[in-house]
N, CA, C and O atoms as a CHARMM CRD file, in Angstrom:
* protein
*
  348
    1    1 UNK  N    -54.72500  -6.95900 -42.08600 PROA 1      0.00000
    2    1 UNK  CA   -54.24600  -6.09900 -43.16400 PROA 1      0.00000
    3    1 UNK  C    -54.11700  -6.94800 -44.43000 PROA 1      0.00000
    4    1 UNK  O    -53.99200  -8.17000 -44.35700 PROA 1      0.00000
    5    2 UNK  N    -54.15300  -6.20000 -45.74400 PROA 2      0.00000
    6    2 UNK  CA   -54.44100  -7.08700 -46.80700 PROA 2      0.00000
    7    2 UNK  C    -53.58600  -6.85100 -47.30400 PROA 2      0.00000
    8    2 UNK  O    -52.55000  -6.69000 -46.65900 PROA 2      0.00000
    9    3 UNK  N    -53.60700  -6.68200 -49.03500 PROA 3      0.00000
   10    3 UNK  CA   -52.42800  -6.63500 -49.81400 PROA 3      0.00000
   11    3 UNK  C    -52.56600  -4.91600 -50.20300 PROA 3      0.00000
   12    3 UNK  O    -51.82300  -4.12100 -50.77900 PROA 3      0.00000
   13    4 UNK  N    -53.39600  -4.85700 -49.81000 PROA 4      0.00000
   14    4 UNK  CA   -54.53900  -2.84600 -49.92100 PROA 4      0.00000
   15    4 UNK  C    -54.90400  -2.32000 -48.82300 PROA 4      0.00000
   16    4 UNK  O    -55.76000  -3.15300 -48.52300 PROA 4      0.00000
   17    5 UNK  N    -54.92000  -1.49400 -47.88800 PROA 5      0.00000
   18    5 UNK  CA   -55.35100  -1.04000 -47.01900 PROA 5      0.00000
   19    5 UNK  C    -55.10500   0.29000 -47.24900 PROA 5      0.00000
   20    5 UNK  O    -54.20300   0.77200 -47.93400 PROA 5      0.00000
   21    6 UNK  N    -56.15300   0.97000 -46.49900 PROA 6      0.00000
   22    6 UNK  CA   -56.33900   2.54400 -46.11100 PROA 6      0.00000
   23    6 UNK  C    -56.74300   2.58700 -45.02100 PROA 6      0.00000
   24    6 UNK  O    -57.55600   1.81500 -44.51200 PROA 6      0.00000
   25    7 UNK  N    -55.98600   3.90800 -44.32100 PROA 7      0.00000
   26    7 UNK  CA   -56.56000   4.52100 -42.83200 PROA 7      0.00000
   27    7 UNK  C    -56.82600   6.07400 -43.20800 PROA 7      0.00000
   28    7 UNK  O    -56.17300   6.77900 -43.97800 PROA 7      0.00000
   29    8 UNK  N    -58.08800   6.43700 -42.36800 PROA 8      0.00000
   30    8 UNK  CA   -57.93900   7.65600 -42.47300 PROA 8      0.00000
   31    8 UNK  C    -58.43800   8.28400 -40.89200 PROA 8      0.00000
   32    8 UNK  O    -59.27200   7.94200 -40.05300 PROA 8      0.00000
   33    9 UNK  N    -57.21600   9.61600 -41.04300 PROA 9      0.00000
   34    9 UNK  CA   -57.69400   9.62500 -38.99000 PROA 9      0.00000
   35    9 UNK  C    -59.41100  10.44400 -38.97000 PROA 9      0.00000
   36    9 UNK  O    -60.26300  10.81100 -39.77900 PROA 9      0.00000
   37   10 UNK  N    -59.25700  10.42000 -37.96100 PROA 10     0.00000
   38   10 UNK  CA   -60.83000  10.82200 -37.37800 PROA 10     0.00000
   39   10 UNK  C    -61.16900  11.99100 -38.01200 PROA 10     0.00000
   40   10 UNK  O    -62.34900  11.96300 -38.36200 PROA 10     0.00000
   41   11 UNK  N    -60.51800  13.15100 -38.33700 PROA 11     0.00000
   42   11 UNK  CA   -60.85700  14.53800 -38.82400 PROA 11     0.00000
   43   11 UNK  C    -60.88200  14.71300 -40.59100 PROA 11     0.00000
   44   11 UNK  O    -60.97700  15.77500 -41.20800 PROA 11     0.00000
   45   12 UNK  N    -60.76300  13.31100 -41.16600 PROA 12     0.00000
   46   12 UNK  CA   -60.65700  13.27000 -42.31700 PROA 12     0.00000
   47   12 UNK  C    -59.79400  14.08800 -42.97100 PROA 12     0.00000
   48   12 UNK  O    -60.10700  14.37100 -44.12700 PROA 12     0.00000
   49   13 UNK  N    -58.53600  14.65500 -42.42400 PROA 13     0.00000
   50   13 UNK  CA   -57.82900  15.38200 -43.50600 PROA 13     0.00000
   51   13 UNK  C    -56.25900  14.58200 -43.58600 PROA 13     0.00000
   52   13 UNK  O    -55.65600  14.80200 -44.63600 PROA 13     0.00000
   53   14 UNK  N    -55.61600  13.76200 -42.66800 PROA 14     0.00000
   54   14 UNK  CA   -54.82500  12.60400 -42.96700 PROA 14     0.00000
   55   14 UNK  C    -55.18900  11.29700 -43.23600 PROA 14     0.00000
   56   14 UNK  O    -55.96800  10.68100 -42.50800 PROA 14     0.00000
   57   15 UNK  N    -54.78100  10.92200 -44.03700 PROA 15     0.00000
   58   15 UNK  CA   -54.47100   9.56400 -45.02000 PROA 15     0.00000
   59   15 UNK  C    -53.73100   8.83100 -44.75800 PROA 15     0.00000
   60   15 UNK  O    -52.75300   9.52300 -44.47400 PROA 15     0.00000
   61   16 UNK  N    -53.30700   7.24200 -44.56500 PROA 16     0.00000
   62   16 UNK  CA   -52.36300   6.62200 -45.29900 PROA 16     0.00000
   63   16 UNK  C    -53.04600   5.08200 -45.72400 PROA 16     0.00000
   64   16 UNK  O    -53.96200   4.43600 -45.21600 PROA 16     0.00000
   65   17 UNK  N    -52.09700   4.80900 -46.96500 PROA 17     0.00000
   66   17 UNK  CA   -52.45400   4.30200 -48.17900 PROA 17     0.00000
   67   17 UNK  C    -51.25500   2.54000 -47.70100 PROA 17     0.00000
   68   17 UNK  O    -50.06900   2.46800 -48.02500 PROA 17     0.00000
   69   18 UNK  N    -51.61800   1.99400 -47.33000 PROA 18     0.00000
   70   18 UNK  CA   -50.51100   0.60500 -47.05600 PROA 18     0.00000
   71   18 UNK  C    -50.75300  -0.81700 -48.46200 PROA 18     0.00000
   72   18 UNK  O    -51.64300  -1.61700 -48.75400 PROA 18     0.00000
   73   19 UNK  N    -49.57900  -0.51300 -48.90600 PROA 19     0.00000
   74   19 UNK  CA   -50.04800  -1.68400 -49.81300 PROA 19     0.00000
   75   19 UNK  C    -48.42400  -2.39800 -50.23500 PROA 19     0.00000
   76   19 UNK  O    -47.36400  -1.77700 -50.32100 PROA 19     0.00000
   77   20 UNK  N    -48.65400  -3.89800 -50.45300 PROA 20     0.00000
   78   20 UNK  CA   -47.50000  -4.64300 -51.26300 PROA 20     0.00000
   79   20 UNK  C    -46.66500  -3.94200 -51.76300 PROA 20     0.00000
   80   20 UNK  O    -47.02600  -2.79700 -52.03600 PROA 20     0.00000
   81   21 UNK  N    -45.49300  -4.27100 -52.02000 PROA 21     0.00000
   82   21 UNK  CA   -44.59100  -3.09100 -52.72500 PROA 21     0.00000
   83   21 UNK  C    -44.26900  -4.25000 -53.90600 PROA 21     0.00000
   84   21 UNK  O    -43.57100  -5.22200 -53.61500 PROA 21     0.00000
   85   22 UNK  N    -44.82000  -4.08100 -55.24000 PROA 22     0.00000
   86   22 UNK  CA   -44.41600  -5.19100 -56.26700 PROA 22     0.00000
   87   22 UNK  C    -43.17200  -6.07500 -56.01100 PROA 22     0.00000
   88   22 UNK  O    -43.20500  -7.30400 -55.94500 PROA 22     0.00000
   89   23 UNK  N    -42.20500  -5.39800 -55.89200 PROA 23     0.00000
   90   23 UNK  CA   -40.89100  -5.98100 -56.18300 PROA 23     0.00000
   91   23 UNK  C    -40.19200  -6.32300 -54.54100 PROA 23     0.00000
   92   23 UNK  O    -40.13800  -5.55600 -53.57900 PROA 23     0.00000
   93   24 UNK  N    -39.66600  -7.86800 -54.66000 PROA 24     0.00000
   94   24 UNK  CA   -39.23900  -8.26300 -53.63000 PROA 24     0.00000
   95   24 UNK  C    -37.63900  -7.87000 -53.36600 PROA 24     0.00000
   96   24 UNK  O    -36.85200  -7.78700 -54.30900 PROA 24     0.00000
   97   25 UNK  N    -37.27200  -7.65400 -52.08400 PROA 25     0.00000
   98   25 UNK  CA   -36.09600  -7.21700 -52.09700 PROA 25     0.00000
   99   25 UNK  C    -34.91200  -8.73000 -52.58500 PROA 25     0.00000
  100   25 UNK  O    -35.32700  -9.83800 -52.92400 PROA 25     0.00000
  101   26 UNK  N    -33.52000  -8.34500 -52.48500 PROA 26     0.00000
  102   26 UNK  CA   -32.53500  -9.13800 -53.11300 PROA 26     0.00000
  103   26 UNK  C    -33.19100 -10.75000 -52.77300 PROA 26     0.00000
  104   26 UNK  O    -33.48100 -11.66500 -53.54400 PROA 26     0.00000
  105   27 UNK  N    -33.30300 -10.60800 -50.81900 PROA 27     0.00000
  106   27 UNK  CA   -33.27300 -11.95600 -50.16700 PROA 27     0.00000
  107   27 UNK  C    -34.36400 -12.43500 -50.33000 PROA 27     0.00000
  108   27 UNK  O    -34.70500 -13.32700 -49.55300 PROA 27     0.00000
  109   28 UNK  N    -35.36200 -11.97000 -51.48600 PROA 28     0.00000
  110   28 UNK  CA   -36.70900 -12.09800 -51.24100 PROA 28     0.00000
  111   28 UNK  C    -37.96400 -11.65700 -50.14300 PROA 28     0.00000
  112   28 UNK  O    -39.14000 -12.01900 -50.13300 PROA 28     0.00000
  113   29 UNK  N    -37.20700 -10.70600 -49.20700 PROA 29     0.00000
  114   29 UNK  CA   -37.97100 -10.05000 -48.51000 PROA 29     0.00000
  115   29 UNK  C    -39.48300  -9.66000 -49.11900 PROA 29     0.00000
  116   29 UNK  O    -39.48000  -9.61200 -50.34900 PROA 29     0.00000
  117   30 UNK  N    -40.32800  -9.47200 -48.70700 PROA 30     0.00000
  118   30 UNK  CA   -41.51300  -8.87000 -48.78800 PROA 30     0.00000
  119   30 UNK  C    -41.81400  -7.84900 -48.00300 PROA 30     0.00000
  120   30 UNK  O    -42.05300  -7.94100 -46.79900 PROA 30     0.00000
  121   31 UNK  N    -41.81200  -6.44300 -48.91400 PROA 31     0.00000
  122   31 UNK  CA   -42.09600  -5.34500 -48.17100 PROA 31     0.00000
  123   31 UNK  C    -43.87300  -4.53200 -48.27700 PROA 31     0.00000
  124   31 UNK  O    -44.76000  -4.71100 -49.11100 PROA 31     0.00000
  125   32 UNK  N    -43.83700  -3.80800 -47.28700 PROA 32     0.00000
  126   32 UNK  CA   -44.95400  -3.17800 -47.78900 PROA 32     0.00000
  127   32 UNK  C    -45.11200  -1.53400 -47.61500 PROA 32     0.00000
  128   32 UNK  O    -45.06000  -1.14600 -46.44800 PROA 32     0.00000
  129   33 UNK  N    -45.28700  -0.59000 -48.57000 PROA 33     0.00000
  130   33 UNK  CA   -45.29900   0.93700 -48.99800 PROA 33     0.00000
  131   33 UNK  C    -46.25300   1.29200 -47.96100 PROA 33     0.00000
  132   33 UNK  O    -47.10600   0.46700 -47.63500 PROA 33     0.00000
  133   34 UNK  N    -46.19800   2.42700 -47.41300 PROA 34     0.00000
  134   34 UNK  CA   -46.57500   3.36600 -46.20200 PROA 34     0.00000
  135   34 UNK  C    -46.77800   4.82300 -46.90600 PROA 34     0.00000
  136   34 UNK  O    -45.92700   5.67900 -46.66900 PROA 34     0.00000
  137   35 UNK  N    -47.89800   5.14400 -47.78300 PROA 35     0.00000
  138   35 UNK  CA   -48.13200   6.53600 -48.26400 PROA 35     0.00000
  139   35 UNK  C    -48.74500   7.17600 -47.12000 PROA 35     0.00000
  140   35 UNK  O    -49.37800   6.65100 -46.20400 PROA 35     0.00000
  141   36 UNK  N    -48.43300   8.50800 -47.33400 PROA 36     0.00000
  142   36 UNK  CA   -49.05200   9.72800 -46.13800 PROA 36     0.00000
  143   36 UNK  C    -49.30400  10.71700 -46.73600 PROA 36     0.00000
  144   36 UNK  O    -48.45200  11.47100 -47.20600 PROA 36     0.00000
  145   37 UNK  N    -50.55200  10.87000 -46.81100 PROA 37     0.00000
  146   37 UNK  CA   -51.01400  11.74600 -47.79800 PROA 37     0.00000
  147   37 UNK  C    -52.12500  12.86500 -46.91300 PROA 37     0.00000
  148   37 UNK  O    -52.85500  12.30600 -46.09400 PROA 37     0.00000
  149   38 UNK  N    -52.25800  14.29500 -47.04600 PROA 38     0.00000
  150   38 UNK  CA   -53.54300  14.91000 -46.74700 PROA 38     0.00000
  151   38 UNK  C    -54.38000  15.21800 -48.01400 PROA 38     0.00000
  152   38 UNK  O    -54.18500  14.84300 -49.17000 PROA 38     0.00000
  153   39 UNK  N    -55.46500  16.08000 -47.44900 PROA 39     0.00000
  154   39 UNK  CA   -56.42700  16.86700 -48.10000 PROA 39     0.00000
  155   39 UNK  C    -57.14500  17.84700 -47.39100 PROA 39     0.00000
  156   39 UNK  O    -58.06900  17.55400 -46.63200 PROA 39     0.00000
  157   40 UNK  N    -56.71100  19.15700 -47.63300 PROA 40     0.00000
  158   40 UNK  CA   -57.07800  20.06100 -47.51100 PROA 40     0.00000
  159   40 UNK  C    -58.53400  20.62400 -47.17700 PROA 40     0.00000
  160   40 UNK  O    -58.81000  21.55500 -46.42000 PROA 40     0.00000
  161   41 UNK  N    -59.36300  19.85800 -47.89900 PROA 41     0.00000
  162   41 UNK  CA   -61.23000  19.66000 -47.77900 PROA 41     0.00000
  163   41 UNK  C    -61.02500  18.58600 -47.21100 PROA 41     0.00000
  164   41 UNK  O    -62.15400  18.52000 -46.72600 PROA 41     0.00000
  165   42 UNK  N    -60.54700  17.69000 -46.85800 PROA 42     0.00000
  166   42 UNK  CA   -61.20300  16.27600 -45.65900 PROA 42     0.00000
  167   42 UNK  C    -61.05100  15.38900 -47.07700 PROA 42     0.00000
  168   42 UNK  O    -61.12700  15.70300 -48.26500 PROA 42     0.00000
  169   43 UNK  N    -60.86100  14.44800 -46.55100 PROA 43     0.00000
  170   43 UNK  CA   -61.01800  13.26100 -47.56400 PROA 43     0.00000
  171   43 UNK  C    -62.73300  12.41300 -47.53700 PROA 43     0.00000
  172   43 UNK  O    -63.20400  11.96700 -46.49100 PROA 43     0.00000
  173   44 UNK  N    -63.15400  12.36800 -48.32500 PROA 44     0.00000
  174   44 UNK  CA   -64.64500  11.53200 -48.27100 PROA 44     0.00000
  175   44 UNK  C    -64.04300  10.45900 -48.25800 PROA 44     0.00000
  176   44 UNK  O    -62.90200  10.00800 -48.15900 PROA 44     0.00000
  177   45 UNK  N    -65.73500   9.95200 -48.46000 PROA 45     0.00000
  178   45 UNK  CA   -65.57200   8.21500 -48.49600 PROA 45     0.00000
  179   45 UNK  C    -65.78100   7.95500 -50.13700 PROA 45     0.00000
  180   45 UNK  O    -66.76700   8.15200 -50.84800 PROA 45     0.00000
  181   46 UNK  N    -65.01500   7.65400 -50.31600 PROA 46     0.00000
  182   46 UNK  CA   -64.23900   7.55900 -51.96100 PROA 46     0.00000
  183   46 UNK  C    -63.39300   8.00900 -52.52600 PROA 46     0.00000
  184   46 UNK  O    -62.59100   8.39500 -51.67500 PROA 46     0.00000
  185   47 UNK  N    -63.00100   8.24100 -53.57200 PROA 47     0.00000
  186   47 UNK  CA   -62.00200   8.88400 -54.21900 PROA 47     0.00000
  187   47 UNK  C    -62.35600  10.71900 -53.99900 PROA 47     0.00000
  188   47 UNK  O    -63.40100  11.31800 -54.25300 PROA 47     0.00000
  189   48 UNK  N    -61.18300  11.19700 -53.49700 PROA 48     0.00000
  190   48 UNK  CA   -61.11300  12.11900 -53.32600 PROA 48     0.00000
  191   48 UNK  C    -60.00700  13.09000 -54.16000 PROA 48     0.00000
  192   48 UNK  O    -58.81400  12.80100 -54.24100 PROA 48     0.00000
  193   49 UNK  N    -60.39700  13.85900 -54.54700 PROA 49     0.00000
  194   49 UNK  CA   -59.18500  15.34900 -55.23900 PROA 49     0.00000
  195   49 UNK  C    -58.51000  16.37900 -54.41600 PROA 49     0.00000
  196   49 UNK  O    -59.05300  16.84500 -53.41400 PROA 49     0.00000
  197   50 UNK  N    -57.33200  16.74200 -54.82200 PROA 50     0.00000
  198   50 UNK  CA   -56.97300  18.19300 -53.90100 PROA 50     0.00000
  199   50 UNK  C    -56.17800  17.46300 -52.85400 PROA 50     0.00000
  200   50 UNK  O    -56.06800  18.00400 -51.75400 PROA 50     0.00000
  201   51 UNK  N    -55.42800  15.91800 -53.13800 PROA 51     0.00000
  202   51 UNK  CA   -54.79000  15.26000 -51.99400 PROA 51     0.00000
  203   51 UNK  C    -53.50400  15.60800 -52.45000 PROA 51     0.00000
  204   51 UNK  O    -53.22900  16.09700 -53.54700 PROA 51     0.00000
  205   52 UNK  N    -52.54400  15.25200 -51.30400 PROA 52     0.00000
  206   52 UNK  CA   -51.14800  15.99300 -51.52400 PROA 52     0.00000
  207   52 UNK  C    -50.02200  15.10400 -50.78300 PROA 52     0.00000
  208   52 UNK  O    -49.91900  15.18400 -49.55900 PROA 52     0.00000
  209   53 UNK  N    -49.31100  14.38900 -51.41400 PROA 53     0.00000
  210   53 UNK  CA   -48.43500  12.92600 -50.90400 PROA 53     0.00000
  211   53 UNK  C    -47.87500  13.26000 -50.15400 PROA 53     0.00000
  212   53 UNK  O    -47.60700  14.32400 -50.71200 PROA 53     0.00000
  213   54 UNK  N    -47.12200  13.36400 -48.79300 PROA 54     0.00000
  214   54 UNK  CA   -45.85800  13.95900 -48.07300 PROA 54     0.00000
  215   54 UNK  C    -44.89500  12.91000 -47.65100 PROA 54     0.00000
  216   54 UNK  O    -43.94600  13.21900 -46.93100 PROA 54     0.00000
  217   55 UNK  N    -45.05100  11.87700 -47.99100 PROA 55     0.00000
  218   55 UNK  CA   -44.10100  11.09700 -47.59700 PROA 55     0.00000
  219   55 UNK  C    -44.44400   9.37600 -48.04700 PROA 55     0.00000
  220   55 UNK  O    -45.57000   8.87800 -48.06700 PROA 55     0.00000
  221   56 UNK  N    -43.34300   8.77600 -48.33300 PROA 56     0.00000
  222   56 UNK  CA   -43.31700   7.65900 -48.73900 PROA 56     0.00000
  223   56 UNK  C    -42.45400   6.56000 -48.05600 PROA 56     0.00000
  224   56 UNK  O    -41.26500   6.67200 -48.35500 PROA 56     0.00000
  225   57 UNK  N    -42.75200   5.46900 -47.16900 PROA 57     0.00000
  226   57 UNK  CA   -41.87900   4.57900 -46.71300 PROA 57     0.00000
  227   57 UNK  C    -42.50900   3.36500 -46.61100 PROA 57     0.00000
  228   57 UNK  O    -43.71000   3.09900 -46.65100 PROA 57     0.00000
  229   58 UNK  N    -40.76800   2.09200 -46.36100 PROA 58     0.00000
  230   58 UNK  CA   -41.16900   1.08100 -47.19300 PROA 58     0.00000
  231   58 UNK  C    -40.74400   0.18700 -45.80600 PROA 58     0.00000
  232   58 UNK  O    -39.73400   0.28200 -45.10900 PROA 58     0.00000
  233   59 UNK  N    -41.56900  -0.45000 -45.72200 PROA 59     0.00000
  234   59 UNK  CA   -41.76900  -1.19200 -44.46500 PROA 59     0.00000
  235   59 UNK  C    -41.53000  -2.58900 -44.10500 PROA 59     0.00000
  236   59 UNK  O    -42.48700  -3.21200 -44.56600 PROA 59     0.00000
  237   60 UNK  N    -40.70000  -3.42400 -43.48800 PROA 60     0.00000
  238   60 UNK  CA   -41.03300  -4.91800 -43.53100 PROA 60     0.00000
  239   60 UNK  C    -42.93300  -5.55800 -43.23200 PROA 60     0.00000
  240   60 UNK  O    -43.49300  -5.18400 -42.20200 PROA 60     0.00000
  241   61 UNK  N    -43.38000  -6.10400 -43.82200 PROA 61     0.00000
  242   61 UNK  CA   -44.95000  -6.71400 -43.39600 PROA 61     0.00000
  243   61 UNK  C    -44.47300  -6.67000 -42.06500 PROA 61     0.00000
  244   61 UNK  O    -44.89500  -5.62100 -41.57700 PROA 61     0.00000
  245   62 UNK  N    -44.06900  -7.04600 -41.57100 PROA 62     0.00000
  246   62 UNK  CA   -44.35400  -7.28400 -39.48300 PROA 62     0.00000
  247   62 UNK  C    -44.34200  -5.56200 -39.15900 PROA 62     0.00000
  248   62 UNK  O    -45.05300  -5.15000 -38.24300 PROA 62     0.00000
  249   63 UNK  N    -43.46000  -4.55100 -39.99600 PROA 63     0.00000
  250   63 UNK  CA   -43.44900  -3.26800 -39.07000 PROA 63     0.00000
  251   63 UNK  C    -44.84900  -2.99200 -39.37800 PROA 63     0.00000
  252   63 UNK  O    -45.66600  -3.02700 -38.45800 PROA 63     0.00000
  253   64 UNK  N    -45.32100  -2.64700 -40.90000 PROA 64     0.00000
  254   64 UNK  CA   -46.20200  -2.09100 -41.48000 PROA 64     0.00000
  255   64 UNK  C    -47.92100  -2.81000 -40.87600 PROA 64     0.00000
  256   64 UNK  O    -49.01200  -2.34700 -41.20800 PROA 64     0.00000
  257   65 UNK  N    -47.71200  -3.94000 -40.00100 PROA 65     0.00000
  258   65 UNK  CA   -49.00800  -4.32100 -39.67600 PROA 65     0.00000
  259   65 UNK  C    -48.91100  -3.87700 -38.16300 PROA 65     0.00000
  260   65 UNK  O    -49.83700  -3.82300 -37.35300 PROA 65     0.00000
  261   66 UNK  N    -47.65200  -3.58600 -37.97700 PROA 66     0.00000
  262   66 UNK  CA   -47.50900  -3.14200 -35.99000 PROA 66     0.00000
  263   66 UNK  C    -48.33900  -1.58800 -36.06600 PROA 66     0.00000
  264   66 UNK  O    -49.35600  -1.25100 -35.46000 PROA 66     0.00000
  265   67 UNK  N    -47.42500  -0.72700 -37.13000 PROA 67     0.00000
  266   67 UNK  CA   -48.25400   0.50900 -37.74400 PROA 67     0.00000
  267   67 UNK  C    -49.31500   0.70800 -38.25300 PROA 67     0.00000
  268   67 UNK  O    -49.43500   1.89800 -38.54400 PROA 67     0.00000
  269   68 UNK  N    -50.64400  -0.22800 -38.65400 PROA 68     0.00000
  270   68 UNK  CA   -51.64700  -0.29900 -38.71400 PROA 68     0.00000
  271   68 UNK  C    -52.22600  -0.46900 -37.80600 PROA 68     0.00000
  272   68 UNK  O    -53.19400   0.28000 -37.67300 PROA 68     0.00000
  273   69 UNK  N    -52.02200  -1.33100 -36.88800 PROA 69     0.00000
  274   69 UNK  CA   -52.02300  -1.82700 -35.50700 PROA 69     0.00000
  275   69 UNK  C    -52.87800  -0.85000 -34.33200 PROA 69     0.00000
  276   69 UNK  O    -54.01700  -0.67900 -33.89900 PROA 69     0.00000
  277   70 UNK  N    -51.38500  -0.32000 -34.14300 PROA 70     0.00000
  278   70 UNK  CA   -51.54600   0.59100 -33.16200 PROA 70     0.00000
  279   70 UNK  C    -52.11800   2.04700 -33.95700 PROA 70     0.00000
  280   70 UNK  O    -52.86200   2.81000 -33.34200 PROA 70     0.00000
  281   71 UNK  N    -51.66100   2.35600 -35.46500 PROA 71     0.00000
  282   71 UNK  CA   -53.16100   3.38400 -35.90700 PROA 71     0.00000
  283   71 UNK  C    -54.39900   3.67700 -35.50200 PROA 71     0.00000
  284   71 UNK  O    -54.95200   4.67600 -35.04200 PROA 71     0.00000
  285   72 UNK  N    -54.78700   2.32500 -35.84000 PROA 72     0.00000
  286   72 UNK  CA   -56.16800   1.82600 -36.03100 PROA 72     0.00000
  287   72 UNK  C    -56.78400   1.99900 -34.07600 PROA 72     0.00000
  288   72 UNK  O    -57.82900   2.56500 -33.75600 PROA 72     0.00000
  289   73 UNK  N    -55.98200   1.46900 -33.27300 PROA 73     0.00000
  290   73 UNK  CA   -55.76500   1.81100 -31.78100 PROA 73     0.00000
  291   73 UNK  C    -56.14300   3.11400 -31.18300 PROA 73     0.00000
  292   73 UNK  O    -56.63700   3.40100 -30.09200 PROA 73     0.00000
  293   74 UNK  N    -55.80400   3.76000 -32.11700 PROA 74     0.00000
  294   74 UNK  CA   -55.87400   5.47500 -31.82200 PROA 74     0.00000
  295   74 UNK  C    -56.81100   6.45000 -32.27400 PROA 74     0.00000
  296   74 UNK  O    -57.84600   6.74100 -31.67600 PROA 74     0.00000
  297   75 UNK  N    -56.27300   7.13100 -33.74800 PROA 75     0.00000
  298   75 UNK  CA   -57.68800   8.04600 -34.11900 PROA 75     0.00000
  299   75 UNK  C    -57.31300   7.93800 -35.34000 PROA 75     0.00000
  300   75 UNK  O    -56.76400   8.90000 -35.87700 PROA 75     0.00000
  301   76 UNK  N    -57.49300   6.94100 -35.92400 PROA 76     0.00000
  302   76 UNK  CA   -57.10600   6.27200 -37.51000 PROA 76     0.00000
  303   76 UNK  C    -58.41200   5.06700 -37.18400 PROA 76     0.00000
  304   76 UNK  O    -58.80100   4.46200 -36.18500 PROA 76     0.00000
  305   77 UNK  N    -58.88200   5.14000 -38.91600 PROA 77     0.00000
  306   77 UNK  CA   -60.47100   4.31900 -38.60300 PROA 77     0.00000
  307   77 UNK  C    -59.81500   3.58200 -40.36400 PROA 77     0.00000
  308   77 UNK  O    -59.16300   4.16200 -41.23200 PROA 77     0.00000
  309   78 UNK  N    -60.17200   2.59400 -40.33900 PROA 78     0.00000
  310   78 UNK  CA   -60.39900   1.90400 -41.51300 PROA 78     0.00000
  311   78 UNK  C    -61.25900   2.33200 -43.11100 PROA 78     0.00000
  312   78 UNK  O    -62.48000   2.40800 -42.96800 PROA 78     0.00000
  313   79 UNK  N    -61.00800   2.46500 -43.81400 PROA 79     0.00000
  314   79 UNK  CA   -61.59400   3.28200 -45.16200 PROA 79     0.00000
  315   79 UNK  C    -61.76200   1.99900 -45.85800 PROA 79     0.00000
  316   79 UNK  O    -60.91300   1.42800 -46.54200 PROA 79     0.00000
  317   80 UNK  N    -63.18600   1.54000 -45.55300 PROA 80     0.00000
  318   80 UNK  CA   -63.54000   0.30200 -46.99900 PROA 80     0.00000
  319   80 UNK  C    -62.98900   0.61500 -48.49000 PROA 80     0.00000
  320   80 UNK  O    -62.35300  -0.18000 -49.18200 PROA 80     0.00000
  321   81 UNK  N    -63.39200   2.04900 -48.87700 PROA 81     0.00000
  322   81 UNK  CA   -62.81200   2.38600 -50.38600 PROA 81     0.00000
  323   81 UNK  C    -60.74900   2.70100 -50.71900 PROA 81     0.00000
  324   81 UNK  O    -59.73900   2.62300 -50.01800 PROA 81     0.00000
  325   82 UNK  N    -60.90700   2.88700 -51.47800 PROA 82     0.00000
  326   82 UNK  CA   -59.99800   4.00300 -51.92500 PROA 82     0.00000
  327   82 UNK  C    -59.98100   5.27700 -51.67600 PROA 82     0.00000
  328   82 UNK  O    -60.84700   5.93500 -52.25200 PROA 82     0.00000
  329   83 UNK  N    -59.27800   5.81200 -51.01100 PROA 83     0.00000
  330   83 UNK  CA   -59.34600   7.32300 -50.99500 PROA 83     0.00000
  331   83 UNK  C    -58.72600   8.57500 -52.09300 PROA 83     0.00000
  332   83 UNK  O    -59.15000   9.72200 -52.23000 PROA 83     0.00000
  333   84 UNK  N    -57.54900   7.87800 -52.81500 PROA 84     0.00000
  334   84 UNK  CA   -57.22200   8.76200 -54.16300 PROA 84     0.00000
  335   84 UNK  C    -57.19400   7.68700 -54.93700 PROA 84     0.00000
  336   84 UNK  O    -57.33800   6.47700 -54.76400 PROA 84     0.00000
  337   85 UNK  N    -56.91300   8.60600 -56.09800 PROA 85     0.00000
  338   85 UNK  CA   -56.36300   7.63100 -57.23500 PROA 85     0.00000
  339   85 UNK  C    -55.04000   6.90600 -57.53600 PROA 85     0.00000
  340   85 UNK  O    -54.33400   7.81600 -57.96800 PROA 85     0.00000
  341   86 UNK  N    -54.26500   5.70900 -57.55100 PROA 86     0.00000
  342   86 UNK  CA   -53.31600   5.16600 -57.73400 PROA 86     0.00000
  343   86 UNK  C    -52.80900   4.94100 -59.11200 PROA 86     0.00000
  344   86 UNK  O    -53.61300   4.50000 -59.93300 PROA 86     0.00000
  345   87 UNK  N    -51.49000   5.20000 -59.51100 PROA 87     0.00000
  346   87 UNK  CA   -51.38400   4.26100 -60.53400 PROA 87     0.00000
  347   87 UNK  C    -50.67600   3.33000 -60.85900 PROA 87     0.00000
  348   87 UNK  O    -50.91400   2.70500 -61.89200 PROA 87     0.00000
């Protein structure tokens, strides 16, 4: 897992978006953001429209790579691109 990652499951209509979270916590923790996002038409391979966020959580790096982990294990496949737009 990098400082960017995307999964998207097998039927192309769930998402999630794993990336650095800028800001380190008090102790200097390093966390990393867990977006969950669909799309209604399937998500392509690229940037896609018509996506819809449902949830946002913030992960220690050891949870957030156990949760890629075992994703990726299942019916979640790796997305070379971007799938929406960030800002």
């Amino acid at each position: 897992m990098q400082h960017e990652s995307w999964l998207v499951k097998k039927d192309r209509v769930w998402a999630m978006r794993f990336f650095q979270d800028k800001h380190s916590d008090e102790d200097g923790t390093t966390y990393m953001r867990v977006h969950y996002a669909s799309c209604r038409l399937g998500f392509l391979h690229g940037i896609t429209s018509h996506v819809e966020l449902h949830e946002s959580e913030k992960l220690t790096y050891e949870k957030a790579r156990d949760l890629w982990m075992s994703s990726v294990e299942t019916e979640w496949e790796v997305s070379e691109k971007p799938l929406w737009k960030t800002l």
